[in-house]
N, C-alpha and C positions, 0 to 999 in steps of 0.2 A: 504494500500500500504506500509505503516511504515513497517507493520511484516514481512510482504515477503523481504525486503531490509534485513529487519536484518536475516530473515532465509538467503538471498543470503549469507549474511557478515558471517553468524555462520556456513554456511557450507565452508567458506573460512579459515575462524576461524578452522575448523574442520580439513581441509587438513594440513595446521599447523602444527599444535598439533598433528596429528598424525603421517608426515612423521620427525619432531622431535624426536618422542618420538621411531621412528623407529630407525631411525641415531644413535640413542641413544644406543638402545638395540643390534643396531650391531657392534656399535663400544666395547661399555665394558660390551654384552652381561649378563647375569643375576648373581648378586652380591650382598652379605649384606651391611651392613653399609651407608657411604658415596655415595657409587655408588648401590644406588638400586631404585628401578621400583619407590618406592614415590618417590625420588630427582627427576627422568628420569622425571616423569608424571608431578610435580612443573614446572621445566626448560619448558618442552612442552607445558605445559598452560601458562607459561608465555611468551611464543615467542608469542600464538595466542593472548593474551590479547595485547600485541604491535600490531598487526595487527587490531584488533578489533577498538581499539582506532582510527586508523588511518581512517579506514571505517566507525565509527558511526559518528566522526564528523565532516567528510566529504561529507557523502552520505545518511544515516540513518535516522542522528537528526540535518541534517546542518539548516533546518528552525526555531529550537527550539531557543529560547534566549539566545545570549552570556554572560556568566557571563565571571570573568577575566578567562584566560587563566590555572591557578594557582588555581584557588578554584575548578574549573572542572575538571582537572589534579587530584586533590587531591581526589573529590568525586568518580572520574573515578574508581581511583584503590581503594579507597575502596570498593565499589564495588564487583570490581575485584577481591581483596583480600575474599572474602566472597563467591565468585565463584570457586576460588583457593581452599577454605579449602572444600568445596561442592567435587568438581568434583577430588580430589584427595584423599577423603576421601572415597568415594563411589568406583572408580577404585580400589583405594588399596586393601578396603577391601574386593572384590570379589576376584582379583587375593590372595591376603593372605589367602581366605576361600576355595582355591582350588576347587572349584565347578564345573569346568567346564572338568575336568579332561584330556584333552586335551596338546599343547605340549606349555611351557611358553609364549609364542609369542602369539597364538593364547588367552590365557585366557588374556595376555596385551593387546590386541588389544577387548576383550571384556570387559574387564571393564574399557577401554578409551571411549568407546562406551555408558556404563552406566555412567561413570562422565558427560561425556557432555550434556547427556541427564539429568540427575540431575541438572548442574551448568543453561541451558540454561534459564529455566523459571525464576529463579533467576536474572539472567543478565538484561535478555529484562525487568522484573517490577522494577528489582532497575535503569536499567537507563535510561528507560522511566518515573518512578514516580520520581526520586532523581537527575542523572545526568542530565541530557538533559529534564528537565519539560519548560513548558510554563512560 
């Protein structure tokens, strides 16, 4: 019953990060530097890891033992942090390998597809074995 709570939570997670990374792409549209698809897809995963947070320890893993509030917080995002470098290293570099030849939006919207699918087994065994254990 754990997984399915946390698939519910990751496809919440998913909406997210994706109409983020949408908002994103419409407002300053496709750009090097500062304003480009890796920031856009960082900022996006990091709105859903705030939402995640909010749903694993509330609804996910509220039975699991509380450590302080602060050591969990901390294990949380790294974590996270290690999901982050996963799922926007894996977006990025389909959309950079232009493989999908198709029009920028749509290859952004498939390799948000592939980070999440990369970052998500990651998530669920680091914070079910590290975050939120017995």
């Amino acid at each position: 019953m754990r997984f399915v709570r946390f698939g519910i939570v990751g496809i919440l997670n998913t909406a997210v990060d994706w109409a983020v990374l949408g908002a994103l792409l419409f407002i300053f549209g496709q750009h090097d530097g500062l304003f480009s698809y890796p920031t856009y897809k960082a900022i996006s995963f990091s709105a859903a890891v705030l939402n995640s947070y909010i749903f694993n320890t509330r609804w996910v893993f509220r039975d699991r033992a509380q450590e302080t509030q602060r050591l969990q917080l901390f294990k949380f995002s790294f974590v996270s942090a290690v999901g982050l470098f996963i799922n926007v290293t894996a977006a990025s570099s389909f959309v950079s390998a232009n493989l999908c030849g198709a029009r920028f939006v749509v290859c952004a919207y498939i390799g948000a597809f592939l980070g999440t699918i990369a970052a998500f087994v990651w998530n669920y065994i680091g914070y079910q074995l590290f975050v939120f254990k017995k």
